[in-house]
KOLTIBA-698102 format. One record per residue (C-alpha): residue number from 1; x, y, z. Coordinates in steps of 0.2 Angstrom, whole numbers, always signed. Example, Ala and Ser with C-alpha at 12.3 -4.5 7.8 and 13.67 -1.06 7.14 Angstrom:
<sites>
 resi     u     v     w
    1   +62   -22   +39
    2   +68    -5   +36
</sites>
This chain:
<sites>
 resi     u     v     w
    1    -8   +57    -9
    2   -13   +46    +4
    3   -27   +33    +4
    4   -34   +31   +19
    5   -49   +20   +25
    6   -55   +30   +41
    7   -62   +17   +53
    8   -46    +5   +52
    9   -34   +21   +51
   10   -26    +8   +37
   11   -16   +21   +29
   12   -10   +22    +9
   13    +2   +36    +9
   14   +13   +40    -3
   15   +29   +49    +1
   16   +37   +63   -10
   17   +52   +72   -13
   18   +52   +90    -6
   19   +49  +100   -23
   20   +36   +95   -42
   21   +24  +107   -48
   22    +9  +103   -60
   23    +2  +116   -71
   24   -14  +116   -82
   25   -12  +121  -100
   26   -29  +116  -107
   27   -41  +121  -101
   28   -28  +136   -95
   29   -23  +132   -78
   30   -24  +147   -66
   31   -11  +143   -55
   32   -23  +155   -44
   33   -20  +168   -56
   34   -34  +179   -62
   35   -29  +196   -72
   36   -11  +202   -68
   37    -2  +209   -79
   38   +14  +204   -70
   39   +24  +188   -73
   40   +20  +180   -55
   41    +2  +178   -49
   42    -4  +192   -36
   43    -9  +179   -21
   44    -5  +161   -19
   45   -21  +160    -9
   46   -34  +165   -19
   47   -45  +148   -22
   48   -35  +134   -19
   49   -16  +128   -14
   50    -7  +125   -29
   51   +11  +121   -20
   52   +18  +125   -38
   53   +29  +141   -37
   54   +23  +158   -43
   55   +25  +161   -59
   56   +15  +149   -71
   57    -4  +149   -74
   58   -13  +158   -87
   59   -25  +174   -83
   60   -45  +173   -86
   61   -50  +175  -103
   62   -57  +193  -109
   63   -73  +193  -122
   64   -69  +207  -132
   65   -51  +217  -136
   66   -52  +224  -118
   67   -48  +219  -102
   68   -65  +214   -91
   69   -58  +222   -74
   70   -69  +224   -62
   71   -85  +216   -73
   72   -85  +199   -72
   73   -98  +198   -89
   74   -85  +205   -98
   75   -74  +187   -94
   76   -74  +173  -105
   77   -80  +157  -101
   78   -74  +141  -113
   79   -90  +133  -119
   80   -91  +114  -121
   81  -107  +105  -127
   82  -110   +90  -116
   83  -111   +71  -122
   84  -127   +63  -128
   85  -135   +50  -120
   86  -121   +41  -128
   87  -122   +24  -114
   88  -140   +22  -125
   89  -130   +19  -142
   90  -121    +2  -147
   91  -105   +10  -152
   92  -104   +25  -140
   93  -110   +37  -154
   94  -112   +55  -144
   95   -98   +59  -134
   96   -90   +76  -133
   97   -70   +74  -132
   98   -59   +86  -123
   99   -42   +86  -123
  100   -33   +90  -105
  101   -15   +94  -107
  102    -1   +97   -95
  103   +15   +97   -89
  104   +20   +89   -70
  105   +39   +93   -65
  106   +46   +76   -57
  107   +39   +64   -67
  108   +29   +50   -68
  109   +26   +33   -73
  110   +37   +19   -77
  111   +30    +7   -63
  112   +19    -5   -74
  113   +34    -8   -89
  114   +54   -11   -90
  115   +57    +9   -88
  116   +55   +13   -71
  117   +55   +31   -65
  118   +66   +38   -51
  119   +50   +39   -40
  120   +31   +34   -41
  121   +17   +44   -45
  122    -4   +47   -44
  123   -11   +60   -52
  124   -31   +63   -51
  125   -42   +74   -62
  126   -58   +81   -56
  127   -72   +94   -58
  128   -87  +103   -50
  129  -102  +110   -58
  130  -118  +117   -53
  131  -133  +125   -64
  132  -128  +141   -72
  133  -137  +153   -61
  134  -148  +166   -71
  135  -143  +178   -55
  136  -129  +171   -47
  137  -130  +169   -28
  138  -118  +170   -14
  139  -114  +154   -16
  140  -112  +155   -34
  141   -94  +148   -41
  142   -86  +164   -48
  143   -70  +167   -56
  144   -70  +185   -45
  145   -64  +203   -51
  146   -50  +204   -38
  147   -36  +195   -31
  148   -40  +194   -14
  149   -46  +178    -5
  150   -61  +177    +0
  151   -65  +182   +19
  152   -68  +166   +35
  153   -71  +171   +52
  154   -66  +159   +64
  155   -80  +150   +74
  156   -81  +151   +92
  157   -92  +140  +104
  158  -104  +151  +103
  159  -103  +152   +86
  160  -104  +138   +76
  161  -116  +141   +63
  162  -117  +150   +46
  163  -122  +166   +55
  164  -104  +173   +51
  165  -106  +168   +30
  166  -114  +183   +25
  167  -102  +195   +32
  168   -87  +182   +24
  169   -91  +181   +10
  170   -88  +195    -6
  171   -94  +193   -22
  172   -83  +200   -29
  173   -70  +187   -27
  174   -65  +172   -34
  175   -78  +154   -26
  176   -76  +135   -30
  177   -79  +125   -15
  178   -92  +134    -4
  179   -91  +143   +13
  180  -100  +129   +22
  181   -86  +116   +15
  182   -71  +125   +25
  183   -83  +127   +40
  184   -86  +111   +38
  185   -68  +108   +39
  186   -62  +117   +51
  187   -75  +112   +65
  188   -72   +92   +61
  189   -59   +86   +71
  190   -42   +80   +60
  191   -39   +61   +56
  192   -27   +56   +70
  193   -24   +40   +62
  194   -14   +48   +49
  195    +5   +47   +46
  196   +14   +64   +50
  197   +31   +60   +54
  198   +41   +73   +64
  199   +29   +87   +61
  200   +20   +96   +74
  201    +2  +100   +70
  202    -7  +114   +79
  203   -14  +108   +92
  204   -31  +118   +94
  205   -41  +127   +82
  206   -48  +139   +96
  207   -63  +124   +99
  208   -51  +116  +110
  209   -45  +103   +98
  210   -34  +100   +83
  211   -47  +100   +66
  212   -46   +95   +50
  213   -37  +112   +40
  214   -22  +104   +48
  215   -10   +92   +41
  216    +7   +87   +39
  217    +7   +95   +22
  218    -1  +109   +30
  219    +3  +108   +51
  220    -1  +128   +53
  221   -18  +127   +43
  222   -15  +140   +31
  223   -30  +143   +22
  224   -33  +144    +3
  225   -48  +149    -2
  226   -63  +139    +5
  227   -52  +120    +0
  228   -50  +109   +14
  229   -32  +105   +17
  230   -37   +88   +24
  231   -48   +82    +9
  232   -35   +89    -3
  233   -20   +78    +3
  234   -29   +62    +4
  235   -39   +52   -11
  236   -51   +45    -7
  237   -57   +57    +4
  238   -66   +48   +20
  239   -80   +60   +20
  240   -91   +66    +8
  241   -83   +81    -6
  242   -90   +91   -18
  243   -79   +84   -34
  244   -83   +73   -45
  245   -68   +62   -51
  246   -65   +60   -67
  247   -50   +48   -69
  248   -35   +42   -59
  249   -17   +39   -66
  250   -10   +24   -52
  251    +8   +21   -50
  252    +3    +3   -54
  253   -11    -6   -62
  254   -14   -15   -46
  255   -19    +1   -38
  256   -33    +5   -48
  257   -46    -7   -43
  258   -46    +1   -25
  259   -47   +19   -33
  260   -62   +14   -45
  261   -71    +7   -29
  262   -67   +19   -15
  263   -73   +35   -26
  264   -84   +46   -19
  265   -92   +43   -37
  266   -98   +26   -33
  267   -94   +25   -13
  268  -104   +35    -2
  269   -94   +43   +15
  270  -105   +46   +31
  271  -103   +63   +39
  272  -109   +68   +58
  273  -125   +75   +58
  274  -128   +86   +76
  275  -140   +98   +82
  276  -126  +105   +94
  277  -117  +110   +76
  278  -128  +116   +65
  279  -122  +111   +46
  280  -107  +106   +53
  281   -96   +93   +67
  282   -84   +89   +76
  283   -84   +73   +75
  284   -75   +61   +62
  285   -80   +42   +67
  286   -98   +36   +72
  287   -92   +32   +89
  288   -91   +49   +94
  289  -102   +55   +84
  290  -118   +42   +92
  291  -110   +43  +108
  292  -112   +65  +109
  293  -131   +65  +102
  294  -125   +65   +85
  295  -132   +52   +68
  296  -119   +45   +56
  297  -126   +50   +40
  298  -123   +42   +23
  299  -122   +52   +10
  300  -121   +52   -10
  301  -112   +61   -22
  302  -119   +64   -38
  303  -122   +69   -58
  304  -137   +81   -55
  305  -153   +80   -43
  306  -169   +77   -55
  307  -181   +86   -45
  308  -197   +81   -52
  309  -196   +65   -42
  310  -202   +66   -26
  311  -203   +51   -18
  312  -191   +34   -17
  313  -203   +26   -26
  314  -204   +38   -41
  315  -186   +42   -41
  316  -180   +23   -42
  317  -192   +18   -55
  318  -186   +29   -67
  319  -180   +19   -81
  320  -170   +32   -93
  321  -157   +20  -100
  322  -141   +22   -94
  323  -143   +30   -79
  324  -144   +25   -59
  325  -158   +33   -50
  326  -157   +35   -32
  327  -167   +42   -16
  328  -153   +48    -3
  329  -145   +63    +5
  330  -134   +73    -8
  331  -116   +78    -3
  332  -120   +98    -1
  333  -137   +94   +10
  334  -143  +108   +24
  335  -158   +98   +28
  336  -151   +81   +28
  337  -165   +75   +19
  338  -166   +60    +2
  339  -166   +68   -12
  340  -169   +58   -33
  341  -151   +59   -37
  342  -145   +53   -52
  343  -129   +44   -48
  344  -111   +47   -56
  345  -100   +34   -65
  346   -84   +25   -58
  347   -72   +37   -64
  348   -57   +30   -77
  349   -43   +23   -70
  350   -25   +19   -80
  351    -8   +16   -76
  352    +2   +34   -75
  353    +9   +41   -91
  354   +27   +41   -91
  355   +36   +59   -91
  356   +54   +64   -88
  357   +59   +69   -71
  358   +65   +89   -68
  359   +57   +91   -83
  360   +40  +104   -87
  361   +40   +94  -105
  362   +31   +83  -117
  363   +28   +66  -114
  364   +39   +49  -120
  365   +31   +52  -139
  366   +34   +67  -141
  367   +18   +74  -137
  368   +12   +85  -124
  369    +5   +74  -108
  370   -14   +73  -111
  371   -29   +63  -107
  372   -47   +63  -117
  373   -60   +68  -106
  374   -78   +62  -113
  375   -89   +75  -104
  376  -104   +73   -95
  377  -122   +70  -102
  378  -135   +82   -90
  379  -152   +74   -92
  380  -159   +90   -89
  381  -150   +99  -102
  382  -146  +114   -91
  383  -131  +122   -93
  384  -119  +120   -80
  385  -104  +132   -75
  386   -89  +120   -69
  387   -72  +121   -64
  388   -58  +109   -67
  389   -45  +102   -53
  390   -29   +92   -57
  391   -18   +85   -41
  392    -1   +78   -44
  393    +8   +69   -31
  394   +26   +60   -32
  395   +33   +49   -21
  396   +49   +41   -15
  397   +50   +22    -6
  398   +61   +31   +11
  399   +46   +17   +22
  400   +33    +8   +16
  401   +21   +17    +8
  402    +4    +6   +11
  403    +7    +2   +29
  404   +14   +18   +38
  405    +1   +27   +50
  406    +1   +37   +65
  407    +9   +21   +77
  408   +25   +28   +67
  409   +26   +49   +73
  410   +40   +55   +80
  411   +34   +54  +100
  412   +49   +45  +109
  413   +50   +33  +113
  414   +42   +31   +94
  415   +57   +37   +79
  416   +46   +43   +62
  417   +55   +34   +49
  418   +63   +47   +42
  419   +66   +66   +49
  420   +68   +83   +46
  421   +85   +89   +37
  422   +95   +72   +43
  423  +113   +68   +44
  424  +116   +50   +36
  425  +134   +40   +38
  426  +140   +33   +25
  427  +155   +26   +29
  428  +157   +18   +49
  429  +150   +33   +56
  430  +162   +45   +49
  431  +160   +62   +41
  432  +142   +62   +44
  433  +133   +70   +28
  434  +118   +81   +27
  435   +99   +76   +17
  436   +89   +94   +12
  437   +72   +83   +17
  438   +56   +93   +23
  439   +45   +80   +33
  440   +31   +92   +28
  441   +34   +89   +10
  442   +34   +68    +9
  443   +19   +62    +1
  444   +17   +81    -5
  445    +3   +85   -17
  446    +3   +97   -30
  447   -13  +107   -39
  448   -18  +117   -53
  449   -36  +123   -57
  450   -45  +132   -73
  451   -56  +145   -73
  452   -73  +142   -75
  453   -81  +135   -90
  454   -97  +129   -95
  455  -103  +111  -102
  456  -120  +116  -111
  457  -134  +107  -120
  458  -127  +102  -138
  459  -137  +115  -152
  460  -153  +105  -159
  461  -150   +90  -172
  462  -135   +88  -164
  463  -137   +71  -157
  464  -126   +56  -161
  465  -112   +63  -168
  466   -94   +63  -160
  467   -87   +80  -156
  468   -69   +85  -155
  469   -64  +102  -145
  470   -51  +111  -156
  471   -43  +125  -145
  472   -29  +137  -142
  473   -15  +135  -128
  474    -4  +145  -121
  475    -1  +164  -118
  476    +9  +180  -125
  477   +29  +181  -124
  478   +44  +167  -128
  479   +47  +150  -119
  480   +58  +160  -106
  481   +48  +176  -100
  482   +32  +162  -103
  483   +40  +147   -92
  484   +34  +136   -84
  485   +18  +140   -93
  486   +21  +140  -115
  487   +19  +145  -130
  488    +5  +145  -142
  489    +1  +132  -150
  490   -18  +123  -156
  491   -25  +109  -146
  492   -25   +93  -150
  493   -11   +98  -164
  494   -17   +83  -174
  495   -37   +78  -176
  496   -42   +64  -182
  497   -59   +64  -190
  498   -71   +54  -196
  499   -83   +63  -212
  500   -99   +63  -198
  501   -88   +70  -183
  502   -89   +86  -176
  503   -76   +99  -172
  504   -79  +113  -159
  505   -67  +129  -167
  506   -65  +139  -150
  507   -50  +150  -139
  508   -51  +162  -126
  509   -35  +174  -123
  510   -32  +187  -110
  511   -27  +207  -112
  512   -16  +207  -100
  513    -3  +196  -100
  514   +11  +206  -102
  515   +23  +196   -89
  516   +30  +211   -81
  517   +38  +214   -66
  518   +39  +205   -55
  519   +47  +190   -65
  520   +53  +178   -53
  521   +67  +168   -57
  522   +63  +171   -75
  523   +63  +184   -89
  524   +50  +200   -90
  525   +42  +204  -105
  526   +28  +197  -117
  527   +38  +195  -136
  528   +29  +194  -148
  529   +15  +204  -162
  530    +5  +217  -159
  531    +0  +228  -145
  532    +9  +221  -128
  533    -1  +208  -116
  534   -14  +204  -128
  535   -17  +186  -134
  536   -24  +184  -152
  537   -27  +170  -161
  538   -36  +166  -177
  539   -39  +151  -190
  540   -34  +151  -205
  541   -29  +136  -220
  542   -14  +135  -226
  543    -6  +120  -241
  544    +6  +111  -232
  545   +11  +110  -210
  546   +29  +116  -214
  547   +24  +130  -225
  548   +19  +150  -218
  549    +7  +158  -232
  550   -11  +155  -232
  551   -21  +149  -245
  552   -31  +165  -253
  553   -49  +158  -252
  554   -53  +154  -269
  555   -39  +142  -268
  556   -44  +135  -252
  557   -49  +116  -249
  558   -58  +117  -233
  559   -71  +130  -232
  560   -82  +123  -247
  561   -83  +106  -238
  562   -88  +111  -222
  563  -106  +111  -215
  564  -110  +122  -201
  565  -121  +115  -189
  566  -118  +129  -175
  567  -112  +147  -177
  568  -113  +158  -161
  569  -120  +174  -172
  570  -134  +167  -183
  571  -147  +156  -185
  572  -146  +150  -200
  573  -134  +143  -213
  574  -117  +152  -215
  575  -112  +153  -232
  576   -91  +147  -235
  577   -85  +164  -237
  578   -92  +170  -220
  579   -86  +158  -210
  580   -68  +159  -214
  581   -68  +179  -213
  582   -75  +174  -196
  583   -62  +163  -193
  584   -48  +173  -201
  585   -54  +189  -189
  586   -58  +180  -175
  587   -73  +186  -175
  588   -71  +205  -177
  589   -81  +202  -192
  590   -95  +190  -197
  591  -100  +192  -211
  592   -94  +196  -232
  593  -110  +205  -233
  594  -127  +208  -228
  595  -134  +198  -244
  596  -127  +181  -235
  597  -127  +187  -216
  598  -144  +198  -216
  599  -150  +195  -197
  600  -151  +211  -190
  601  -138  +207  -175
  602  -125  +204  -189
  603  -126  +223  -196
  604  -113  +229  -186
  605  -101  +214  -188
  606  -102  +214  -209
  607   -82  +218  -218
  608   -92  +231  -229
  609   -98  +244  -213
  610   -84  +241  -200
  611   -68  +248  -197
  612   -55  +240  -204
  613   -47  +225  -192
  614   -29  +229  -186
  615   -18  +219  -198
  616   -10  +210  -181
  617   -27  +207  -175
  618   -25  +222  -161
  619   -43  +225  -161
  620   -49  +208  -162
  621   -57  +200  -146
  622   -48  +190  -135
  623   -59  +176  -135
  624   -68  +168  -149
  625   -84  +154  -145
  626   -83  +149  -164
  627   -92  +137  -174
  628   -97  +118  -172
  629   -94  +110  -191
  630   -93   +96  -201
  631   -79   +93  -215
  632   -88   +82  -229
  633   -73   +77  -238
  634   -57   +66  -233
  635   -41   +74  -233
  636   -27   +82  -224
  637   -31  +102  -219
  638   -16  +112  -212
  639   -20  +127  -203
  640   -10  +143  -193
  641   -13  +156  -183
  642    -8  +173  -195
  643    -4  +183  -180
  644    +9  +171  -170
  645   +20  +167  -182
  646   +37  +178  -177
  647   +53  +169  -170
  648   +49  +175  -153
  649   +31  +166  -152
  650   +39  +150  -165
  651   +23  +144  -177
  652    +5  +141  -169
  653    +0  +128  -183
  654   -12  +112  -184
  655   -19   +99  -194
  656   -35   +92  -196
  657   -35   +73  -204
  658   -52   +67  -212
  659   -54   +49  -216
</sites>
């Protein structure tokens, strides 16, 4: 990634060797998949560009034992409860903990200790959220119901407003970042302070000059969804984006006091405001900006807008402890009027954790590569529908990564520092040798995204209390027809609780990952129990982690000393017996009978008036929102999954620790 401070065109770019590849594992990573039931995702360019090869990614989760097809409310969505006010509280009592896992192919870390890596890293995590719409909009995000990307017709001169979105854009296709954002894009001239060796950018985006969807990563400006090729290659991005960052592993810890500072979470960027381009310009500095009629306009990111506030004075007087009130111009502004935003936090920053080159694999310990996210606090306890982005860039040290910008292109006289494919002496000029480089891949950044999720209010007398998301990772088939993505397995494997914590019990799965044809480079098929393509997952205890047999429940030691203080199906308290046949059918039942579960939405769900379950959970749904408990007691619960246990899919076992 490269760091670049516009006006000075002081450049921070990192250089990378030409091939890495990141993938999401929790929450699943799409790799721009969405349903296919093939073991290499349909279009590369559905909503973002991943650089990561094809297969990989896991598909949208499904709600019920069916695949949703073409009807989006028939998709899962992973359902987080957000942080308390938790800034309020001496000890930081409230937060809600997610664990993100992954896997990034070249390595990382090393830079900070007496094990260096064979080349530096960054790696960036981000997310998007807006209020979950009661009818979504055409700018709504959506995970989509097809493959295809979504539609952008090129402006003209005449042109240059948003008089061509409504005809773009299909709701029935996947949306992160808006329409207006790659318009946005692709009007605003390209950084021409920017460092892109021996590449030859396109020259004119049909407006006569060369814009921002091209860079060196990217010289032709293909397009991937609606993301900005420009914004995506460089951190801190110079103008205002609509992500929020969340934390930045640096190559070195004397990076990370430039990261924290230039974030669009506590920096605002200034954008070119201009009646002769309507919601969008071309221009990139406030030079040409004032000098063509235009007004550099600062602008904020932010949490959320509190719209009850509508003056300066009302908005910066608010006094809810914790939070930074302030009347400015959001990010995503058509009128380009202040707005009372409430204003986001430096995001985390910490040294790169250190992983093995040419390796999709766990981390130095042993464990998978992880980060604990606290999520947000919304004050205005909306829910909010969200989307999580994860950029991975390596480098090598071939020239001076800090202090290489545009005065070192290829343009003779000029010689770029390095070039494309080069032959290199070794020896007095003899038997030259040959270097596979691809200039466009130096400083190369990698991406996955999830599908959409949403972070909503926590249930009522929830309010102090930690809480831990326990989930399910990975998809259908063994590690080879699987790879680069993986097997089962629950998430974090090892919780750590305290007797007044919270867990969140939750999974989504898909129908339709069977890993067909085409494979790739790898195996075809899906291994594993039960009807092909269909992930299943339930909960149940078991006496010790190395052991396969659950504990019958009379025997058991969990369920009596759990408290429920949110089930997704009743309203009232759920009696030990009903929430482990829960848990054990994932949700195919709820209840023993109708003398503990009497609400009349539960008749259907009882053990005593539905069809028997599929012994291998066939008929079970996909996905399971679960229960939000308490475990009263200290000790050592092992749980598994009943269903992924065969040698094809190895053991999907956990362990909750109670102290």
């Amino acid at each position: 990634m490269a760091f670049t401070l516009q006006r000075v065109f002081h450049v921070v770019l990192l250089m990378s060797v030409a091939c890495a590849d990141i993938y999401l594992h929790v929450p699943r990573g799409s790799n721009n998949r969405l349903n296919e039931n093939t073991a290499t995702r349909t279009n590369a360019n559905r909503l973002f560009d991943s650089q990561n090869n094809n297969r990989g990614g896991y598909n949208v989760g499904d709600k019920t034992d069916q695949p949703s097809g073409a009807n989006a409310t028939n998709q899962y969505r992973m359902k987080y409860f957000q942080s308390s006010p938790w800034k309020t509280s001496p000890t930081g009592e409230g937060k809600s903990y997610l664990t993100i896992e992954w896997t990034n192919q070249h390595g990382c870390g090393g830079n900070d200790n007496t094990s260096p890596n064979k080349q530096n890293c960054v790696l960036l995590l981000q997310y998007m959220c807006e209020d979950e719409p009661d009818s979504p909009t055409v700018d709504s995000m959506r995970n989509g119901v097809t493959t295809n990307t979504q539609d952008f017709t090129k402006p003209t001169k005449t042109t240059l407003g948003s008089e061509r979105k409504t005809k773009d854009v299909k709701t029935d296709r996947g949306l992160h970042e808006p329409w207006d954002w790659y318009n946005k894009c692709y009007i605003r001239e390209r950084n021409k302070g920017l460092f892109v060796a021996d590449q030859k950018l396109t020259a004119d985006n049909g407006l006569g000059y060369s814009s921002a969807i091209y860079t060196r990563q990217n010289p032709t400006g293909n397009r991937y969804g609606y993301e900005c090729p420009e914004e995506r290659d460089y951190f801190p991005y110079w103008h205002p984006t609509p992500w929020a960052d969340i934390a930045v592993f640096a190559e070195n810890s004397s990076m990370c006091s430039y990261y924290t500072s230039k974030s669009f979470n506590v920096q605002p960027y200034t954008e070119c405001v201009s009646t002769t381009y309507p919601n969008a310009s071309r221009f990139n500095n406030e030079k040409a900006c004032t000098d063509n009629g235009g007004t550099w306009l600062l602008m904020y990111n932010y949490l959320e807008k509190d719209t009850s506030k509508k003056s300066q004075s009302t908005c910066e007087s608010s006094k809810q402890a914790g939070l930074t009130y302030k009347w400015a111009v959001p990010q995503d502004s058509t009128s380009y009027q202040p707005e009372c935003l409430i204003l986001l936090d430096a995001p985390d920053c910490q040294v790169a954790p250190w992983s093995r080159s040419n390796h999709l694999g766990n981390g130095r310990d042993g464990l998978p590569l992880n980060y604990t996210w606290t999520l947000p606090h919304f004050p205005s306890k909306k829910n909010k529908q969200c989307v999580f982005r994860f950029r991975y860039n390596v480098s090598t040290e071939d020239y001076d990564p800090y202090r290489t910008d545009s005065k070192k292109n290829d343009d003779f006289p000029v010689v770029s520092p390095i070039k494309q494919n080069p032959y290199v002496y070794v020896m007095s000029k003899q038997s030259p040798l040959h270097l596979a480089i691809n200039t466009a891949q130096y400083g190369r950044v990698f991406q996955d995204r999830s599908h959409l999720f949403t972070i909503r209010p926590r249930p009522d007398g929830v309010t102090n209390q930690y809480i831990y998301n326990l989930n399910v990772r990975g998809k259908r088939g063994n590690i080879v027809q699987n790879f680069p993505s993986v097997e089962y397995d629950f998430t974090p494997n090892t919780l750590r609780l305290g007797t007044e914590d919270l867990v969140h019990i939750q999974w989504t799965g898909s129908n339709t990952h069977n890993n067909g044809n085409p494979a790739g480079d790898g195996q075809a098929g899906d291994a594993g129990e039960g009807k092909g393509g269909t992930d299943r997952s339930n909960f149940v205890e078991i006496g010790e982690r190395n052991g396969n047999i659950p504990t019958p429940f009379e025997q058991t030691q969990l369920w009596n000393n759990v408290e429920v203080l949110w089930i997704y199906f009743m309203k009232k308290n759920i009696q030990p017996m009903d929430l482990a046949i829960t848990m054990a059918s994932a949700g195919y039942y709820r209840c023993a009978s109708a003398t503990t579960c009497n609400e009349p939405d539960n008749s259907n769900y009882l053990v005593s008036t539905k069809a028997a379950i599929s012994n291998v959970l066939d008929n079970a749904p996909a996905s399971y929102e679960g229960a939000l408990i308490r475990i009263r007691q200290p000790g050592v619960y092992n749980y598994t999954c009943t269903r992924n246990n065969s040698f094809s899919n190895r053991s999907q076992k956990g362990t909750i620790v109670v102290t």
